[in-house]
C-alpha positions in Angstrom: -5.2 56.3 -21.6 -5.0 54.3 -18.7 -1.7 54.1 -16.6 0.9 51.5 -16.2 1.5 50.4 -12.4 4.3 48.0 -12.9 6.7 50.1 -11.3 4.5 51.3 -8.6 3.5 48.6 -5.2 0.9 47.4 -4.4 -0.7 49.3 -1.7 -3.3 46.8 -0.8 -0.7 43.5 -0.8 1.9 46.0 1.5 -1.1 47.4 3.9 -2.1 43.7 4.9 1.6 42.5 5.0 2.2 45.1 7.7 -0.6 43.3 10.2 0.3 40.3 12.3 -1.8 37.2 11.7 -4.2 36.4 14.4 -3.6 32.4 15.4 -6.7 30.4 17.3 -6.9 27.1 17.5 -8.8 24.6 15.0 -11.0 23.1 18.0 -11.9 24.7 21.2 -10.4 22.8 24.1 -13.0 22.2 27.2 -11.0 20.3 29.4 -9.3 17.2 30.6 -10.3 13.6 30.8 -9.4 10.2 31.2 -9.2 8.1 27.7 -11.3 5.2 28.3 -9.2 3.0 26.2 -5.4 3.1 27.9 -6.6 5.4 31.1 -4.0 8.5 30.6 -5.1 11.9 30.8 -5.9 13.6 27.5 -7.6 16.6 26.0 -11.3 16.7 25.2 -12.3 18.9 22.1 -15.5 20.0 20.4 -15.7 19.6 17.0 -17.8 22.1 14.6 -20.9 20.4 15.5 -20.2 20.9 19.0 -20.6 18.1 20.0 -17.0 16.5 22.4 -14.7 13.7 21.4 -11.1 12.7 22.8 -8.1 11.9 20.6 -5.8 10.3 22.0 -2.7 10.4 21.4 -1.0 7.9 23.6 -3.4 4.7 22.1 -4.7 6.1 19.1 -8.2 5.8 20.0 -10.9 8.4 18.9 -14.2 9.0 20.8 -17.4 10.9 19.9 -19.9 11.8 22.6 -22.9 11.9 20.6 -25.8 10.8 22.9 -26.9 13.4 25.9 -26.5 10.6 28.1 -22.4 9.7 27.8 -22.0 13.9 27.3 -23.3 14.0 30.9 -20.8 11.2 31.9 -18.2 12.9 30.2 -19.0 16.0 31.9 -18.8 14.5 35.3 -15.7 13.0 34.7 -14.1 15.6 33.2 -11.3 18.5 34.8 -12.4 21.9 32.9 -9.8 24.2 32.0 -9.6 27.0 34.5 -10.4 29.8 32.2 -13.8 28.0 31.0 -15.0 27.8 35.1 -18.1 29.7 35.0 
């Protein structure tokens, strides 16, 4: 006959309780760049196709880099983040 365990916990809920949660961001950041739009500084990001685009927060304006030619534009003009240098 097989046992209750209604009074008994969980041992696999407590045992991954216990471990912190390991946070990383949605989008990898690769650096700094100008939005083309209203000029201020803002964050370029890849998204899962890896492939770069700036939000900007400041304007509102989104832009993809699709084509190899603006991602080489983009590349010149933008400020990498130090621990992406390579």
């Amino acid at each position: 006959m097989p046992e209750d365990k209604a009074g008994q916990p969980d041992t696999a809920k407590s045992d991954n309780q216990s471990k912190p949660a390991k946070l990383k961001p949605a989008l990898e950041q690769l650096g700094t760049a100008l939005c083309p739009i209203c000029k201020r500084r803002v964050a370029v990001y890849l998204t899962k196709t890896q492939r770069p685009f700036i939000n900007c927060g400041y304007c509102a304006a989104r832009v993809f880099y699709n084509g190899r030619e603006s991602m080489r534009i983009l590349r010149r003009k933008m400020k990498p983040l130090p621990e992406r240098l390579q």
